[in-house]
C-alpha positions as CSV (number, residue, x, y, z in Angstrom):
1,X,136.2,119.4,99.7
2,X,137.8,116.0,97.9
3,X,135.2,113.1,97.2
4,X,136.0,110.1,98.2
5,X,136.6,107.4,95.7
6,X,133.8,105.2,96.3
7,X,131.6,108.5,95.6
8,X,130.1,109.7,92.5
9,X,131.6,112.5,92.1
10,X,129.1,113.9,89.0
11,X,126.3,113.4,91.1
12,X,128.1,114.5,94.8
13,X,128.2,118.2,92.6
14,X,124.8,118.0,91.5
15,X,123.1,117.0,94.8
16,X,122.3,120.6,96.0
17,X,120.6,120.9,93.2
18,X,118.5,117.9,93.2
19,X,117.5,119.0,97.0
20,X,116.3,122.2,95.6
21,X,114.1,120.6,93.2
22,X,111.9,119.4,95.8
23,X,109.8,115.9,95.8
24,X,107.6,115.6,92.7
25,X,106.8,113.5,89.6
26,X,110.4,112.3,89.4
27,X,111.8,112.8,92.7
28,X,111.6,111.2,96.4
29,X,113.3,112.1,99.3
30,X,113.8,109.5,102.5
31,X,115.5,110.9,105.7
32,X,116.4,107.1,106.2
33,X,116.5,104.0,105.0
34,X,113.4,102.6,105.8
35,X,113.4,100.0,108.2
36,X,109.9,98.5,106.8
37,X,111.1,97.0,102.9
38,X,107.5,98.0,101.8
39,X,108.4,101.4,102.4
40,X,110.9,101.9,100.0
41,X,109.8,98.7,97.4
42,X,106.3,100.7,96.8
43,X,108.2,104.0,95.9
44,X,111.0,102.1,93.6
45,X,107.7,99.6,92.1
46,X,105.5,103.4,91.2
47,X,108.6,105.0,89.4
48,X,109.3,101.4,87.5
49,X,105.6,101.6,86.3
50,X,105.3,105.2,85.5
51,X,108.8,106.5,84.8
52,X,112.1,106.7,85.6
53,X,113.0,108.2,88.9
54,X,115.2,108.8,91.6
55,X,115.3,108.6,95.9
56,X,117.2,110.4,97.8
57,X,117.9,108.6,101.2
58,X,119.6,111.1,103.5
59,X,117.5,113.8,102.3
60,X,114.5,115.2,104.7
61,X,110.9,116.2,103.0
62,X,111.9,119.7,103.3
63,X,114.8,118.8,101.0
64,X,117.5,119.8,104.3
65,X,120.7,117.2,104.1
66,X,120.4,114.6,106.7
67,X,122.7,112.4,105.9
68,X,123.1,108.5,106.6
69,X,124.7,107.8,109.6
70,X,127.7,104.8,109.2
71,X,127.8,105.5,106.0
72,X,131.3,106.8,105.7
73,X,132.0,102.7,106.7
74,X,132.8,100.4,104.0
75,X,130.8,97.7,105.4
76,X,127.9,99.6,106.2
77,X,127.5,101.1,102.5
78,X,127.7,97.3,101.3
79,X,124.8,96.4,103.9
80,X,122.8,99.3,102.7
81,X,123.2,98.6,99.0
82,X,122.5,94.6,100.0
83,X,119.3,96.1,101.5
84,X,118.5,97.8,98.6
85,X,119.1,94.7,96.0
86,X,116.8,92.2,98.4
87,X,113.8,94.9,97.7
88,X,114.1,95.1,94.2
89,X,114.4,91.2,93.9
90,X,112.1,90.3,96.2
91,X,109.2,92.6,97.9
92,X,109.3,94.0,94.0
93,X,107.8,92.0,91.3
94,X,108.6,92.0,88.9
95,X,112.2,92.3,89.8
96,X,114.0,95.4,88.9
97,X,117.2,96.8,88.8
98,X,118.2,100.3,89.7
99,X,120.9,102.2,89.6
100,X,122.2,102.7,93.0
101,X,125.8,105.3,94.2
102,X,127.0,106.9,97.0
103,X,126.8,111.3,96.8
104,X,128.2,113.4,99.5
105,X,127.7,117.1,100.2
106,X,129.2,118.4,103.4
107,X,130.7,115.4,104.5
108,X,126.9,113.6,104.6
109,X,126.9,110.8,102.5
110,X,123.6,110.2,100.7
111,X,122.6,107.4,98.6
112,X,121.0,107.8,95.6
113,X,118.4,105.7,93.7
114,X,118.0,105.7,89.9
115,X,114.9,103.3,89.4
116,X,114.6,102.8,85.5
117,X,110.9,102.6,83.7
118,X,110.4,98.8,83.8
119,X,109.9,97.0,81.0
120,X,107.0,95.6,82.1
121,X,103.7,97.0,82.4
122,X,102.6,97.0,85.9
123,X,105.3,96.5,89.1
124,X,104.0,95.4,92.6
125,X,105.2,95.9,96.3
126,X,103.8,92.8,98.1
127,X,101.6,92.0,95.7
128,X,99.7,95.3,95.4
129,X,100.1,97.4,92.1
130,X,101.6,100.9,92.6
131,X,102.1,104.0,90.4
132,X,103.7,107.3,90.9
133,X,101.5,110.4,91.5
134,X,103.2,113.9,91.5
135,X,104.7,113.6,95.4
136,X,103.7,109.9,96.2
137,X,103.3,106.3,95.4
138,X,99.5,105.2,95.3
139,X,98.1,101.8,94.5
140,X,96.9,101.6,91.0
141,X,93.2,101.8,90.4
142,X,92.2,98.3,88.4
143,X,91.3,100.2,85.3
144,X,94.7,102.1,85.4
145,X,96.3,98.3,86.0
146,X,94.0,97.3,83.1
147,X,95.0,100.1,80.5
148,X,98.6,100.0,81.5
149,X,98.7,96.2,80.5
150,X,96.2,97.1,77.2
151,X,98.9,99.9,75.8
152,X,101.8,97.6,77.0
153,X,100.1,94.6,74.5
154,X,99.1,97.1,71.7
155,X,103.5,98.4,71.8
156,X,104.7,94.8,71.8
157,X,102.6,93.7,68.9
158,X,104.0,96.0,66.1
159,X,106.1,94.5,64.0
160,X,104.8,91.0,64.5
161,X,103.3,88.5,62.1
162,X,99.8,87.5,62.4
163,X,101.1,84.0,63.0
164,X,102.1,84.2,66.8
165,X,104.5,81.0,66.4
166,X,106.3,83.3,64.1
167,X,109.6,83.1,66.5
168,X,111.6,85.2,63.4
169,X,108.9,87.6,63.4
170,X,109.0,88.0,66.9
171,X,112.8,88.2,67.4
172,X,112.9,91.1,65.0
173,X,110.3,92.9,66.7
174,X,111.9,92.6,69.9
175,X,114.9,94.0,68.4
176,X,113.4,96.8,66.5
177,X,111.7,98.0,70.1
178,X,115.2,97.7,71.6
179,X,116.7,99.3,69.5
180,X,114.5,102.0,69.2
181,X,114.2,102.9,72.2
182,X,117.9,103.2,72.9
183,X,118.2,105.3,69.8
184,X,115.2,107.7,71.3
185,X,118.0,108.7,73.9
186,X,121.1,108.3,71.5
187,X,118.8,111.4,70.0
188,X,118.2,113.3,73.0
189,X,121.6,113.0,74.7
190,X,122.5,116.5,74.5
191,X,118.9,117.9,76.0
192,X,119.2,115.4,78.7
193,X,122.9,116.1,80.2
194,X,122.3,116.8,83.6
195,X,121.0,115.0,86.5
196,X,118.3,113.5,87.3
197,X,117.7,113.0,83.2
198,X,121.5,112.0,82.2
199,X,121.6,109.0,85.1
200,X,118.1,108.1,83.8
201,X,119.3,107.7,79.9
202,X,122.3,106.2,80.9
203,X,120.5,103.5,82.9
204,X,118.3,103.1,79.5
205,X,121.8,102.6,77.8
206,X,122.2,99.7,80.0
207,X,119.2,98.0,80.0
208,X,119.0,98.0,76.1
209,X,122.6,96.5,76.0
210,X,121.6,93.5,78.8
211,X,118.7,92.6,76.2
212,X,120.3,93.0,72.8
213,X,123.1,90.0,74.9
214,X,120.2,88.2,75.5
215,X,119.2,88.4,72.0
216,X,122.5,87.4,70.6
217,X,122.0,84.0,72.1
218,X,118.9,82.9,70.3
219,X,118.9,80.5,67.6
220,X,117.5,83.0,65.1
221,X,120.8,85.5,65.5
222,X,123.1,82.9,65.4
223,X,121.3,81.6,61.8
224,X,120.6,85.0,60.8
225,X,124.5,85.7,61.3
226,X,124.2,88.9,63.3
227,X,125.5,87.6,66.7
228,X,128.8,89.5,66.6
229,X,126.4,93.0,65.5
230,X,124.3,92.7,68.6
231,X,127.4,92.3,70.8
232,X,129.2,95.4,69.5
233,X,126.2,97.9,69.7
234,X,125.8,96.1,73.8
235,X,129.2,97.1,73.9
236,X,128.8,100.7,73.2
237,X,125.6,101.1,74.7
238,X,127.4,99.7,77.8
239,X,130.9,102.1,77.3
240,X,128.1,105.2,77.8
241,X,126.3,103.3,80.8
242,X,128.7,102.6,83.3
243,X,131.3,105.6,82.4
244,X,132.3,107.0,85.5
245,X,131.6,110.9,85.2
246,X,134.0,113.4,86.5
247,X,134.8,116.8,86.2
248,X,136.2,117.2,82.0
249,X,134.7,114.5,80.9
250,X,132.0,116.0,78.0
251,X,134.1,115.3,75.2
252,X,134.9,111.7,75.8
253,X,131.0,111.2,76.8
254,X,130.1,113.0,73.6
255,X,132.5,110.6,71.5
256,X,131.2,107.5,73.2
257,X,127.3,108.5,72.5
258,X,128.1,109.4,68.8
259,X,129.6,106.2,68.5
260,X,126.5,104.2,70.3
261,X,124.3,106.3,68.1
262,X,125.8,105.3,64.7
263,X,126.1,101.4,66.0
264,X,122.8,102.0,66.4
265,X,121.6,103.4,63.1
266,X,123.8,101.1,60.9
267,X,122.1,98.1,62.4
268,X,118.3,99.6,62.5
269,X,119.5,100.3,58.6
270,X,120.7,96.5,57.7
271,X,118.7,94.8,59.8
272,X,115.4,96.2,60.9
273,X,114.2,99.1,58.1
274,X,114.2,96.9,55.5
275,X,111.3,94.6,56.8
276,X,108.0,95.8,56.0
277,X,105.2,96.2,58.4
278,X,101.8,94.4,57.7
279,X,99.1,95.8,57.3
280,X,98.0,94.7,61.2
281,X,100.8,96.2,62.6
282,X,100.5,99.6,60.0
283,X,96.8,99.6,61.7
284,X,98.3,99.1,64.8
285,X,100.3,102.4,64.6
286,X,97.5,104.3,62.9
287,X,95.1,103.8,66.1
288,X,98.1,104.2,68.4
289,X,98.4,107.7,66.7
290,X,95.2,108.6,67.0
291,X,94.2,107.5,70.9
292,X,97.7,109.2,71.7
293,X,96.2,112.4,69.8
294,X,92.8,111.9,71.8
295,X,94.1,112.0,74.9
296,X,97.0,114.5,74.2
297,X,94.0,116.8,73.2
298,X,92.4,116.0,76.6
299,X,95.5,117.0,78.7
300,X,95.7,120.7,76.7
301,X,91.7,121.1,78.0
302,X,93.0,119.8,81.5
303,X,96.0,121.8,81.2
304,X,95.2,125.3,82.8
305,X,92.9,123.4,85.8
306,X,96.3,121.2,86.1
307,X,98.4,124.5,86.6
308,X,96.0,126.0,88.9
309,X,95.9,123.3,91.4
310,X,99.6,123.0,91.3
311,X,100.2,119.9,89.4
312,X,102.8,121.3,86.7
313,X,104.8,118.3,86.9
314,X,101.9,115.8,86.7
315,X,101.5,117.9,83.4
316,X,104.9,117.7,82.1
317,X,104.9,114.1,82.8
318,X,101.9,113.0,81.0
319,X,103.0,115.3,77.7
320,X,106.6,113.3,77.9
321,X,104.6,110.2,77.8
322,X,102.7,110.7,75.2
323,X,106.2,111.9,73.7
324,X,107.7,108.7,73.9
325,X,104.7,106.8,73.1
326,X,104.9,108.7,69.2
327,X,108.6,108.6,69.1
328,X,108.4,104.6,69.6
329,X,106.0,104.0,67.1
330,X,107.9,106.6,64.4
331,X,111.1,103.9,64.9
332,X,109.1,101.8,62.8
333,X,109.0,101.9,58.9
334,X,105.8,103.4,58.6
335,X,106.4,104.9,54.8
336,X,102.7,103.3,54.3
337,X,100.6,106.0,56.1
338,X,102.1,108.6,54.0
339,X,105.2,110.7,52.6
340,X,106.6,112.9,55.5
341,X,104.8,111.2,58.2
342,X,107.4,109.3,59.9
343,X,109.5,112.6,60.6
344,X,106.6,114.9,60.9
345,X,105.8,112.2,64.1
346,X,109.3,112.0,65.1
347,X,109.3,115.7,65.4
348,X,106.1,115.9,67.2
349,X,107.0,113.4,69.9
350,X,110.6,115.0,70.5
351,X,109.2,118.0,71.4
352,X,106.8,116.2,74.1
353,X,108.9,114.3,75.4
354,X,111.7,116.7,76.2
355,X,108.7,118.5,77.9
356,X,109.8,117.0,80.9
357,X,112.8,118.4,81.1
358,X,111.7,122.5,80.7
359,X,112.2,124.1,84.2
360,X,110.6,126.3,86.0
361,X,111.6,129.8,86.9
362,X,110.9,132.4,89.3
363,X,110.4,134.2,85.7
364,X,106.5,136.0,86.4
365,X,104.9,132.8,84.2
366,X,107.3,133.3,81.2
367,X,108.7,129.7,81.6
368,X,105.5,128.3,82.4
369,X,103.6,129.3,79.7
370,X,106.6,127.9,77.2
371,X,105.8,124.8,79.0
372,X,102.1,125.4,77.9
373,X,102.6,126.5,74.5
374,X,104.7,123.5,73.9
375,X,102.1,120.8,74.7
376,X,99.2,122.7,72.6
377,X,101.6,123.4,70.2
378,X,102.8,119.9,69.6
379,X,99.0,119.0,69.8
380,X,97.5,121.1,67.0
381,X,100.7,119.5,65.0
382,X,99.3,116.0,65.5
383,X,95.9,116.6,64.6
384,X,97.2,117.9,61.1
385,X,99.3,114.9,61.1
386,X,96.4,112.8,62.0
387,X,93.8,114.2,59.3
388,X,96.7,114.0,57.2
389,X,97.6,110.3,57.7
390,X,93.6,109.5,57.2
391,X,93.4,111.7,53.7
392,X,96.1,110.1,52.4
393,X,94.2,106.9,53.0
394,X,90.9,107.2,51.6
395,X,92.6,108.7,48.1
């Protein structure tokens, strides 16, 4: 069967597959477009404060093809993606954008939802704070709201000076967390090449080039010469973002995210290695590293009760955080806490965070337990690294 041309035809092929997954951590199905906004804001608001996700609207619970009906009409599909932009700028605050095409399987058209992880700590539908729990939005409990904003405070500081009118300071931080966290996927594009995780990274590709334009602009790149740097790497990022996949296309994708990846490096290199961290933000990392380890340690003793109460995913997910949480951190020069330590940590939070992305088989446990032995794994690897990190200190 041809796909149309206003169909994604990537995504149109990978759609049984996404059905089969059935709802979870990363995943929500909608029969229809909901006719109540709140409906569909407090899903999109819980993926944008926990992670990344997608909805499928057209798809029922059971993961059957419904389809949307009218949706093979030009004007409808602009109505429905209309909808969809009112809820993210309005019922959700803050506003966020997602990534929003047109699949179809059968001839039934579904639409499909790629809400990014926001920016921001905390995202609310009509004023009430949501996060995503294995098969469901909830509201967030206030000390969940209250930890979320405490980590999100703790990330943004590194980097900075301890004078907060520092705006130099604070440009360059921003710009080594961009940067950083685009090159986190740069790294990981070949794990990640198949839906739901390559729309997710590609979305990340396009919200790190719409902030590294709005960095260009400021006063500081334009004295600091490194306007025209910015621009190019937004280009790339954005050449990678919005390139329309079809059947063939690997090797160009390939040769566009090689070429993002190195814009990336060569201006982390000249412009963001060579600044030193203080000794605030070296102690900033340090205790990041350890709480991460902490509670890291506390999901392998949860693990096996996790597993047993069928909450594999809520597993995976937490491991992949605490994956990206050690892989942000490592972007950072942080020579000071010891020789090896920055790729020892780099190593360490790769692994986690592509925990997210092991399936699971009809395989008699076999794939199940690699999930396990990945996590505790990865965990007796950053309590080395932590004792390490505090021996080399007290020499």
């Amino acid at each position: 069967m041809a796909i149309p041309s206003w169909a994604d035809e990537k995504i149109s092929n990978d759609l049984p597959l996404l059905r089969s997954q059935g709802e979870g951590q990363y995943l929500e199905y909608k029969e229809i477009f909901p006719k109540n906004t709140s409906d569909l804001a407090k899903e999109i608001a819980a993926f944008a404060t926990s992670n990344q996700g997608t909805i499928l609207i057209g798809v029922s619970d059971s993961g059957d093809l419904v389809g949307i009906n009218g949706a093979d009409n030009q004007e409808e599909r602009d109505n429905l993606l209309k909808r969809l932009e009112g809820i993210c700028r309005g019922t959700v605050k803050p506003a966020i954008t997602p990534v929003a095409k047109f699949a179809v399987e059968n001839d039934l058209i579904v639409l499909v939802i790629n809400v990014p992880h926001g920016r921001q700590p905390v995202y609310y539908s009509n004023n009430i704070p949501y996060i995503r729990h294995l098969t469901a939005a909830r509201p967030a409990e206030p000390h969940e709201v209250l930890e979320l904003i405490s980590e999100y405070v703790n990330s943004q500081n590194i980097g900075k000076s301890e004078n907060v009118t520092d705006v130099r300071s604070g440009f360059y931080s921003s710009l080594a967390r961009v940067v950083g966290e685009a090159l986190i996927y740069a790294e990981q594009s070949n794990d990640r090449m198949i839906n739901p995780w390559l729309d997710r990274w590609r979305s990340e590709f396009g919200y790190a080039a719409a902030e590294l334009r709005e960095l260009s602009v400021l006063d500081i790149a334009i004295e600091d010469n490194i306007v025209e740097e910015l621009k190019e790497v937004a280009c790339s990022l954005d050449e990678v973002a919005t390139m329309r996949l079809t059947l063939g296309c690997g090797a160009e994708l390939t040769r566009l995210i090689e070429q993002a990846k190195e814009r990336l490096n060569a201006l982390k290199q000249s412009r963001i290695d060579s600044i030193p961290l203080s000794d605030d933000s070296i102690e900033q990392v340090k205790d990041i590293s350890i709480v991460t380890g902490r509670k890291l340690n506390d999901l392998v003793s949860r693990s096996h009760n996790l597993i047993e109460t069928g909450k594999i995913e809520e597993l995976q997910a937490e491991a992949s955080n605490f994956g990206q949480t050690l892989l942000k951190i490592a972007q950072y020069n942080i020579n000071a806490l010891g020789d090896g330590v920055k790729e020892e940590l780099t190593s360490i939070g790769r692994r986690l965070h592509l925990v997210e992305t092991m399936r699971l088989y009809m395989d008699g446990g076999i794939s199940m337990q690699a999930i396990l032995d990945s996590i505790s794994e990865s965990n007796d690897l950053l309590c080395k690294l932590i004792e390490k990190v505090q021996s080399y200190e007290s020499k």
